[in-house]
Steps between C-alpha positions, in 0.01 A plus 500: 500500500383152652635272669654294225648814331679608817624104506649537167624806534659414867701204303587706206653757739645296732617192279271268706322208337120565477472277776703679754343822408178289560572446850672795627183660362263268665705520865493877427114499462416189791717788723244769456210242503611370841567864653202651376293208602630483880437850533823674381558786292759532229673771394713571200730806513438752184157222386306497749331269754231218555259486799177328621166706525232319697160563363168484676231272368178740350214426384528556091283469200484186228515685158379195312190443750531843633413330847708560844734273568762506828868585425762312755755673679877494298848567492597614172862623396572891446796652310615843554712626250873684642581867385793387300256305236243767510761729426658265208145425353414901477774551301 
């Protein structure tokens, strides 16, 4: 499902026009955007939860050139799945 799916679906469900399904789901993701980008974690009961990893810069390999090149340090998101949707997946 992408994101316009889940905004028709969402409006379908709901009886919203497209465009209020549009923006709950755009407030919804700006949320998690603005958490996860000033540090915060979120956490979803039963789905699981978002955090940021920081990552070291290293020194990695060019596979067109196949010369060294220097990787900078980064923060990139990381989900971890909950039990509950492991469990419902592995049915």
């Amino acid at each position: 499902m992408n994101k316009s799916e889940l905004i028709d679906a969402l409006s379908k469900k709901e009886g919203l026009t497209e465009k209020q399904a549009a923006d709950i789901v755009g407030l919804l993701f700006k949320g998690f955007s603005n958490q996860l980008k000033n540090g915060g974690r979120i956490e979803i009961r039963g789905f699981g939860s978002f955090v940021v990893r920081d990552y070291d810069s290293y020194t990695g390999r060019n596979p067109k050139t196949g010369g060294t090149i220097h990787v900078a340090p980064k923060k990139l998101p990381f989900f971890k799945v909950g039990k509950e949707l492991k469990e419902r997946v592995n049915v």
